[in-house]
LUMBATOR-180511 format. One line per field, with one value per residue (C-alpha): x, y, z. Coordinates in Angstrom, 2 decimals, padded with zeros to 5 digits. Example, Ala and Ser with C-alpha at 12.3 -4.5 7.8 and 13.67 -1.06 7.14 Angstrom:
# residues 2
X: [012.30/013.67]
Y: [-004.50/-001.06]
Z: [007.80/007.14]
END
This chain:
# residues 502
X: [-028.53/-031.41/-028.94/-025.83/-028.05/-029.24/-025.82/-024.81/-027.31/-026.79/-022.99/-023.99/-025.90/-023.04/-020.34/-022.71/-023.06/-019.37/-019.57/-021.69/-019.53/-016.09/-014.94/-012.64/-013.35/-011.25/-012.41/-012.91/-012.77/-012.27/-009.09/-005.92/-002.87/-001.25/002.24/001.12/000.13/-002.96/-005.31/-008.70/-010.85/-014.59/-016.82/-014.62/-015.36/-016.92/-017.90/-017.79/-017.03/-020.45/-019.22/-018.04/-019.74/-019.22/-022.58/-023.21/-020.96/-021.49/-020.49/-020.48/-018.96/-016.35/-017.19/-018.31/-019.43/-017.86/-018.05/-014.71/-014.42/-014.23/-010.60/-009.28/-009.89/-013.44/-013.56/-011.44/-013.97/-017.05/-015.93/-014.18/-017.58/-018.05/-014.59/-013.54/-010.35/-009.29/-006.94/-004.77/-004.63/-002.73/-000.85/-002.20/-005.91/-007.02/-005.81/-009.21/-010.78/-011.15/-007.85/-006.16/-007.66/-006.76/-003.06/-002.33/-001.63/-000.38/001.03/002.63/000.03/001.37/003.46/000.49/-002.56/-001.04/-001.70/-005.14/-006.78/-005.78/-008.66/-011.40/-013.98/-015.68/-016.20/-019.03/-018.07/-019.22/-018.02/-017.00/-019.56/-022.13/-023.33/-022.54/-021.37/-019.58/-016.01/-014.54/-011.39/-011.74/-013.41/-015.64/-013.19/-014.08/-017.70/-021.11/-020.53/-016.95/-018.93/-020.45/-017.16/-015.02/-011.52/-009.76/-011.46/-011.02/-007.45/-007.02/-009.11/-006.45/-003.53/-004.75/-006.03/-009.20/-008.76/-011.05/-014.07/-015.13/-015.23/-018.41/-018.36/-016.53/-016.76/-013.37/-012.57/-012.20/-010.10/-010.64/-009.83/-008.55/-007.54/-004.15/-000.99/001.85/004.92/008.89/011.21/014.26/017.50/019.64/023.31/023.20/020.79/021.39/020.88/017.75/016.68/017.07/015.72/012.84/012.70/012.94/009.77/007.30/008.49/007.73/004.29/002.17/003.16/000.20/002.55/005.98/008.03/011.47/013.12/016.72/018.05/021.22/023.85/024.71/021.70/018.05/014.88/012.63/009.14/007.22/003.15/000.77/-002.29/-003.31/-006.32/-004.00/-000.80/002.06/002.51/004.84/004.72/004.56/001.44/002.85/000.70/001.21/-002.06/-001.70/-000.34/001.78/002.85/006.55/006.31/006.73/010.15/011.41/010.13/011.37/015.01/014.65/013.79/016.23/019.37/022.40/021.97/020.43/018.67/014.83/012.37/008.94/005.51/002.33/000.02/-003.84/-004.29/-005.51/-002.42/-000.67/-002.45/-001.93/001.50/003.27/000.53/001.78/004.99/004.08/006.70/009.60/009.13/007.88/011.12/011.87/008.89/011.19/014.46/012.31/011.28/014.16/012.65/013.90/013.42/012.20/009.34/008.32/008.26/006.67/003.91/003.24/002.98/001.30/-002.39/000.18/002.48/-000.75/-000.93/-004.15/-002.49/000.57/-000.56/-002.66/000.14/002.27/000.19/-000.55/003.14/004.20/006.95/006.32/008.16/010.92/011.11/011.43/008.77/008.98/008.34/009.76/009.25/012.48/011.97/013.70/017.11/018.06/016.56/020.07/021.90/019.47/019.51/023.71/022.77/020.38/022.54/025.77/023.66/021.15/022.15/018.86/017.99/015.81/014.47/011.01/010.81/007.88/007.58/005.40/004.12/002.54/000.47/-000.14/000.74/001.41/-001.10/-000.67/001.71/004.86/007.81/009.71/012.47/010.49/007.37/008.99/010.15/008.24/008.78/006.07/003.81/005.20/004.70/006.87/008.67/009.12/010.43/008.70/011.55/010.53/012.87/011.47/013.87/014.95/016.26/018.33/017.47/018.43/015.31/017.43/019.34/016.32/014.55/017.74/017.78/014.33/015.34/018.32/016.25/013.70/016.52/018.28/015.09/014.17/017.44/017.02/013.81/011.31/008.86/007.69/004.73/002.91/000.80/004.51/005.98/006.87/009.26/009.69/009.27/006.04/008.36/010.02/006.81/005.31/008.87/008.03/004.11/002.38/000.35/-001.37/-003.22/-004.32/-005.13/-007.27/-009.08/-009.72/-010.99/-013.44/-014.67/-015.38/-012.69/-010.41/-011.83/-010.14/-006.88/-004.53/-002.42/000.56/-001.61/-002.62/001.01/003.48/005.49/004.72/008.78/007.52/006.25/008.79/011.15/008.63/009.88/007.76/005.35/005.28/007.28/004.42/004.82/008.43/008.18/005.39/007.71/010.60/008.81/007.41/010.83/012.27/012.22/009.96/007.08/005.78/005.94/004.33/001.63/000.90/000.43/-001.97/-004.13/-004.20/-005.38/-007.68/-009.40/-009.53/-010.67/-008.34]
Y: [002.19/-000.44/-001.74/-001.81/-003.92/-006.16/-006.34/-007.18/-009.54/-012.15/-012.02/-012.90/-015.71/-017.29/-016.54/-018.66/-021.21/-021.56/-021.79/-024.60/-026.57/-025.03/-024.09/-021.72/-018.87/-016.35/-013.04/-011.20/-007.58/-006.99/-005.43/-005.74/-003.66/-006.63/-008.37/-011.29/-014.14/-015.81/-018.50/-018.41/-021.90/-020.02/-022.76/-020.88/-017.48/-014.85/-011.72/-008.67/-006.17/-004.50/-002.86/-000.20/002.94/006.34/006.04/009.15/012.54/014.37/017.73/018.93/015.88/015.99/012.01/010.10/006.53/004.08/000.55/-001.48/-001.53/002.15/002.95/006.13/008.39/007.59/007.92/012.05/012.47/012.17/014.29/017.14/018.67/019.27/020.72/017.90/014.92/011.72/012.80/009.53/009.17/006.37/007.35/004.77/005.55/002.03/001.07/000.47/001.76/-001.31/-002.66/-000.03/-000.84/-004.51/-004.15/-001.30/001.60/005.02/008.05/011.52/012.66/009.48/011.86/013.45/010.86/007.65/005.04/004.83/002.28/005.60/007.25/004.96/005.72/001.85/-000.55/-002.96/-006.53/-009.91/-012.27/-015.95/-017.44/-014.96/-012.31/-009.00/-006.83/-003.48/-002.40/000.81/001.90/002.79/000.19/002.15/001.88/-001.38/-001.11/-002.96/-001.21/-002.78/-005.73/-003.05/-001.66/-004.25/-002.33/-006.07/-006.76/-003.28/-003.38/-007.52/-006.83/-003.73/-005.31/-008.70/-009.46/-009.94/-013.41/-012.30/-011.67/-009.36/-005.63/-004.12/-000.50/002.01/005.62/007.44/011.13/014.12/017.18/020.53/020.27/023.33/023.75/023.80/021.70/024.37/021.92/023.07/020.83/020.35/019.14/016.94/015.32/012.08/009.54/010.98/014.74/013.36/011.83/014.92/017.05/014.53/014.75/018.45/018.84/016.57/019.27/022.15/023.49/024.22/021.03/019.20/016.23/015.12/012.37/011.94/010.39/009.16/009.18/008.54/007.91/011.66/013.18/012.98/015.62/016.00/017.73/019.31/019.80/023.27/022.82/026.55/027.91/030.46/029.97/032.53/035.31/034.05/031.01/028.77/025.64/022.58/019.57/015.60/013.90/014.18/012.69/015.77/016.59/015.36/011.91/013.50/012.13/013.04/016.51/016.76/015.77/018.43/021.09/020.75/020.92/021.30/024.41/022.83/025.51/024.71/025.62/026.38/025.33/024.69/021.54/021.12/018.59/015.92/015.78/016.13/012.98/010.71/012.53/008.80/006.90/007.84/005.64/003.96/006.22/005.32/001.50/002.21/003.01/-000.86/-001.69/000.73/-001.08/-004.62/-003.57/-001.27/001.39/005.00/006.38/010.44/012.65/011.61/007.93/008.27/011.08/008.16/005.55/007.10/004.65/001.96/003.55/004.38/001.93/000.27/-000.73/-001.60/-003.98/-005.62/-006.57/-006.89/-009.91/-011.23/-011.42/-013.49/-010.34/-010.05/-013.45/-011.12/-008.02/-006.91/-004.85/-004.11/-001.59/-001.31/000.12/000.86/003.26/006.40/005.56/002.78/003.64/005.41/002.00/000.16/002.42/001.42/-002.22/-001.76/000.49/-002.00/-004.84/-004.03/-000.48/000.33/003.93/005.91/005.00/006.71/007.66/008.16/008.79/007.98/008.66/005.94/006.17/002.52/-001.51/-001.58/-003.95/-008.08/-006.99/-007.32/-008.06/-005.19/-004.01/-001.01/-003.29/-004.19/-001.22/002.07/003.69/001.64/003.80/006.88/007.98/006.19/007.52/005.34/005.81/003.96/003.08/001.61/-000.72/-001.70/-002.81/-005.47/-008.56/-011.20/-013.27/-016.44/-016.96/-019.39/-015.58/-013.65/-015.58/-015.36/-010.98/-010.83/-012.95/-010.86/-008.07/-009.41/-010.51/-006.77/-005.32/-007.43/-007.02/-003.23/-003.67/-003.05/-004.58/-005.32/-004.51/-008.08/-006.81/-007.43/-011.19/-012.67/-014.87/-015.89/-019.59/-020.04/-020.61/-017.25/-015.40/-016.38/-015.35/-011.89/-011.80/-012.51/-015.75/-016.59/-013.37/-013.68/-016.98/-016.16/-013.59/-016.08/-018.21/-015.14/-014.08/-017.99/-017.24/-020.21/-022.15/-019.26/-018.71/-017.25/-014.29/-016.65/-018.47/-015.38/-013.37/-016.63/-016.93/-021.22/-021.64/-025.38/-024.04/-022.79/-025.79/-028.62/-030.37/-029.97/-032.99/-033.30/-032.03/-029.45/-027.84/-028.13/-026.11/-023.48/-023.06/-022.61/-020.20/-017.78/-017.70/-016.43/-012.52/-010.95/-013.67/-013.03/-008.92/-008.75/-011.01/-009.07/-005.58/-007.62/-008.99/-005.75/-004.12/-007.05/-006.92/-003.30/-003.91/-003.63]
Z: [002.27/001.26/-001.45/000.96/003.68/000.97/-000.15/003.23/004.34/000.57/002.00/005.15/004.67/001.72/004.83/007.32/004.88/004.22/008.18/008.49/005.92/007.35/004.22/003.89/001.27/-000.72/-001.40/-004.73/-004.93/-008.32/-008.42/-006.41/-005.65/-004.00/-005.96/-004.80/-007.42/-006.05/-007.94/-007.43/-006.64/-007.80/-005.88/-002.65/-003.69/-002.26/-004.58/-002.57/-006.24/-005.60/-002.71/-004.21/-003.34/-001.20/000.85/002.46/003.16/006.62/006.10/009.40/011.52/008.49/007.83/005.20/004.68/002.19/000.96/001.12/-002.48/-003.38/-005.20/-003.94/-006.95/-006.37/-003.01/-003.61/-006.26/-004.19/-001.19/-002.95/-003.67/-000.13/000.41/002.06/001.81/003.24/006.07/004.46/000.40/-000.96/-004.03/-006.56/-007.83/-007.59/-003.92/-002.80/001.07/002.20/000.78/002.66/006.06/005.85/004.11/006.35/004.05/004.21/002.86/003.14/005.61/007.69/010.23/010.90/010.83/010.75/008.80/006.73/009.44/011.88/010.16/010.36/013.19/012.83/010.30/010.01/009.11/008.68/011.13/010.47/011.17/009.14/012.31/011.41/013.41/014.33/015.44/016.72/017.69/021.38/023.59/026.25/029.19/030.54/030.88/029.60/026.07/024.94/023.91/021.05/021.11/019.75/019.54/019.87/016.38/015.20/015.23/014.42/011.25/010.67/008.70/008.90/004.95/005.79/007.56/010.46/008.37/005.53/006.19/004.07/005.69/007.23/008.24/007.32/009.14/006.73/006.58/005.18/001.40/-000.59/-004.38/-003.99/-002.48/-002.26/-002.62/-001.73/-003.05/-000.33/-002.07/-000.12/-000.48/001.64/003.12/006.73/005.53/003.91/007.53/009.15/006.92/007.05/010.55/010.91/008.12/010.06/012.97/011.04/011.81/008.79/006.31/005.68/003.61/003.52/001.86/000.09/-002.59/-002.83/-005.97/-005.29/-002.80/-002.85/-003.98/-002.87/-002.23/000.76/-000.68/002.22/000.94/002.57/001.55/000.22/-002.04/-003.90/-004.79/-003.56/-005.69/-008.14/-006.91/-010.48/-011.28/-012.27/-013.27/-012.74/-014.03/-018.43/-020.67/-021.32/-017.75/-016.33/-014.06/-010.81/-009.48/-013.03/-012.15/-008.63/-009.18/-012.39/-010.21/-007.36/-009.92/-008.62/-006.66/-004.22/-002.64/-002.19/-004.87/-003.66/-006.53/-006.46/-007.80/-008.03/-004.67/-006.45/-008.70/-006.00/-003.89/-007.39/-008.49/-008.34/-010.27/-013.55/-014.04/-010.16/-008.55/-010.44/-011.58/-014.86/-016.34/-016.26/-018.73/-021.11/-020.43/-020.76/-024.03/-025.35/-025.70/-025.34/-022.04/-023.20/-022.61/-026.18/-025.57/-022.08/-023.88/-026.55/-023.99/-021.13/-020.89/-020.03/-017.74/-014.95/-011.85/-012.88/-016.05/-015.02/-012.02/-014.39/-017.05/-013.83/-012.76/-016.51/-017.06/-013.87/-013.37/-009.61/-009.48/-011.48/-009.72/-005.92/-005.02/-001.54/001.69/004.48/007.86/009.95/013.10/012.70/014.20/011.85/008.92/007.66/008.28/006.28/003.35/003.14/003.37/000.26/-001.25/-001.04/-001.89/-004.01/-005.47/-006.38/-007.12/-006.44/-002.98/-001.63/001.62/004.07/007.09/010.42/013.82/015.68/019.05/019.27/018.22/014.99/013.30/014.11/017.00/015.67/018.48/018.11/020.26/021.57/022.38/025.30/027.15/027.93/025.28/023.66/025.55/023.51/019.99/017.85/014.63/011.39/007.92/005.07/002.86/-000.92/-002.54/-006.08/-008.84/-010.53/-009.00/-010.27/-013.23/-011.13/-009.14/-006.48/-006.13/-006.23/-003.22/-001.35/-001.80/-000.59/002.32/002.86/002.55/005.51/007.40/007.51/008.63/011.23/012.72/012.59/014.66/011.28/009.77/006.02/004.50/004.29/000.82/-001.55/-001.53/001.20/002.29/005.45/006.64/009.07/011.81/010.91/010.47/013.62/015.57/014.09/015.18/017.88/016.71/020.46/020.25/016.36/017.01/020.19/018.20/015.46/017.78/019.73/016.09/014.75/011.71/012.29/009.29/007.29/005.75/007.91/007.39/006.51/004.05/002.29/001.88/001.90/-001.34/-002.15/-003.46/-004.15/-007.07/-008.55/-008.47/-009.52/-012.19/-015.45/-015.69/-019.24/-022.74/-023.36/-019.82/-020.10/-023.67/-022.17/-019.66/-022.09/-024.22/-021.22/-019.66/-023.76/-024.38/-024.75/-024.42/-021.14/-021.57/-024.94/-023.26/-020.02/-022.71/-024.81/-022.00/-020.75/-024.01/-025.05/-021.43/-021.10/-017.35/-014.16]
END
């Protein structure tokens, strides 16, 4: 802990600093898992990449402390030991603790726990203006102690990028861990029989995970997860994490055939909690079609270092392609989530489609207006379904911006929200109609973070950018040449292999 506090205390006194001078800093973690393409000014810096450790694992509370910068593979690695897990994984290795608790994050334990920030007893952070301080959850019911309590900043710093100071600790809750994640694979024949059967699994008693894919109009799979330390008696092992092993959604759609009777398996849990990283659920196949290049086992066996998430994202980002591709997630409550998978569907006709889905006991993070935030039923549990659209959009970017606005539009209509961590679109007018910018601002204001970036600043697509004239011939022929086949690809692999570093 002597290195943490020291840690702590250098970036408190560069935070106060910046402060004093009200300059407003960026932060750099060292990796990302965001689409977003951000530059970084270094004199407005602040290096928080040594943050990056798993602290301390109670055994018998079922807790453990981490640093902000811990990546998920890590952060399994170090409590397995104890028989322990994360009661929320995210499914990419390298999506980071801390990243999850400001981007708001979750996963196929989400109809159970939540969302990650739903597992997080406090978090320390630094302030604005350079005090740090603690935040829990639960304030302490109107007494002497909510001061100490903070649950205001607790759940502004949840979801809000990090734009009401910089989280350097938290204490994450821990389940029971055992070796195995017995996995039933439920074949479905239409987006509403996949909702119910969705629905009926998180009602099931017993299923520690569930989540869905669509693969096509007429022909998805609901997989429901028991965690188990034997396998069934004849109950077969199949394996997601080498090179060797099928890409899961491959796998899943495999299995279910056309019988579609459910087939029952079982997977090591943490192949199971990273059984999307290889091939990032089911985007990789477009780095194939990019390149033309055969879509097999072979090819995908020969290719594997480049088809994990840490890899990818990096080339991702070196290639400009999140300008070329839509990458995003959406949250639609329960009842018109089916109605939003037709709109993608006869707009956008991308397939496969994952879906997740979610209980929530409270206000979903920077108090989005939605329809049930003003009735009691707010007061209820809420049900959601993460729906993933990634694919390719169109090649004209004018088009492109307008399908991602389309794509905003239909889901704030159906009373959902987006996930703020892909591009975003919306005007600032637009964004603050969707969130509630009197209490962010007031809590900017409590917590001495106005100087800062604001959530907008950090998540806003800047579509300037993209139609600014080239000031001279030489920009005009870089531009040329990144925008020819296969420039900007073959760059993004050869940064990645010349770096070697996510």
């Amino acid at each position: 802990m002597e290195a943490h506090k020291a840690a702590v205390s250098a970036i408190s006194s560069q935070v106060s600093t910046f402060h004093q001078r009200n300059v407003p800093f960026r932060l750099y973690h060292g990796a990302t898992n965001s689409t977003q393409s951000r530059t970084v000014d270094r004199a407005r810096m602040l290096d928080t990449s040594r943050l990056s450790h798993v602290l301390a694992v109670n055994q018998a509370r079922k807790t453990c402390l981490v640093e902000p910068n811990v990546p998920m593979d890590r952060l399994v690695d170090a409590v397995l030991p104890f028989g322990l897990v994360p009661e929320v994984v995210m499914e990419f290795p390298g999506i980071t603790v801390g990243g999850g608790f400001s981007g708001t994050a979750g996963e196929s334990s989400g109809f159970k726990s939540g969302f990650f920030e739903d597992t997080v007893n406090w978090i320390e952070i630094v302030l604005g203006d350079g005090e740090v301080v603690r935040a829990s959850p639960h304030d302490g019911g109107g007494g002497d102690d909510d001061d100490e309590h903070r649950s205001d900043l607790f759940w502004g710093a949840a979801g809000s990028f990090g734009t009401l100071g910089v989280i350097t600790l938290l204490e994450l809750r821990l389940v029971e861990a055992k070796r195995f994640v017995e996995l039933t694979y439920h074949p479905t024949t239409t987006p509403a029989d996949a909702l119910a059967t969705l629905r009926r699994a998180c009602e099931t008693a017993g299923n520690d995970y569930v989540d869905g894919i669509l693969f096509a109009p007429d022909r998805g799979v609901v997989v429901t997860g028991r965690l188990t330390d034997e396998p069934a008696v004849g109950v077969k092992v199949q394996r997601f994490s080498r090179a060797h092993d099928p890409w899961f959604y491959i796998h899943a759609e495999r299995t279910i055939g056309r019988d579609l009777e459910p087939v029952t398996e079982a997977t090591p849990l943490r192949d199971y909690l990273f059984r999307y990283d290889r091939g990032a659920f089911f985007t990789g196949k477009y780095a194939f079609q990019y390149f033309l290049t055969p879509f097999n086992r072979i090819t995908r066996y020969a290719l594997d270092y480049f088809m994990h998430t840490r890899v990818m994202y990096h080339a991702l980002h070196a290639s400009g392609h999140a300008s070329k591709y839509m990458i995003q997630d959406l949250l639609l409550p329960s009842a018109t989530a089916e109605p939003f998978i037709d709109f993608v569907s006869r707009n956008l006709n991308f397939w496969p489609l994952w879906l997740c889905p979610f209980t929530v006991h409270r206000e979903l993070s920077l108090h989005p207006r939605l329809p049930a935030n003003n009735t009691k039923e707010s007061e209820k549990p809420r049900t959601f379904v993460n729906v993933g659209v990634w694919g390719p959009g169109s090649t004209d970017y004018a088009r492109f911006v307008e399908q991602n606005r389309q794509l905003e539009r239909k889901v704030r209509e159906l009373g959902g929200i987006k996930w703020l961590y892909a591009q975003a679109y919306y005007t600032e007018a637009e964004f603050t109609d969707i969130y509630d910018r009197q209490w962010y601002d007031e809590l900017r204001e409590r917590y001495h973070a106005t100087y800062l970036p604001t959530v907008y600043d950090k998540v806003k697509v800047d579509l300037t950018k993209a139609d600014a004239y080239p000031a001279t011939w030489s920009d005009w022929l870089r531009r040329q040449a990144w925008s020819t086949w296969p420039v900007s690809g073959v760059y993004g692999v050869l940064k990645v292999l010349y770096e070697r570093e996510y």
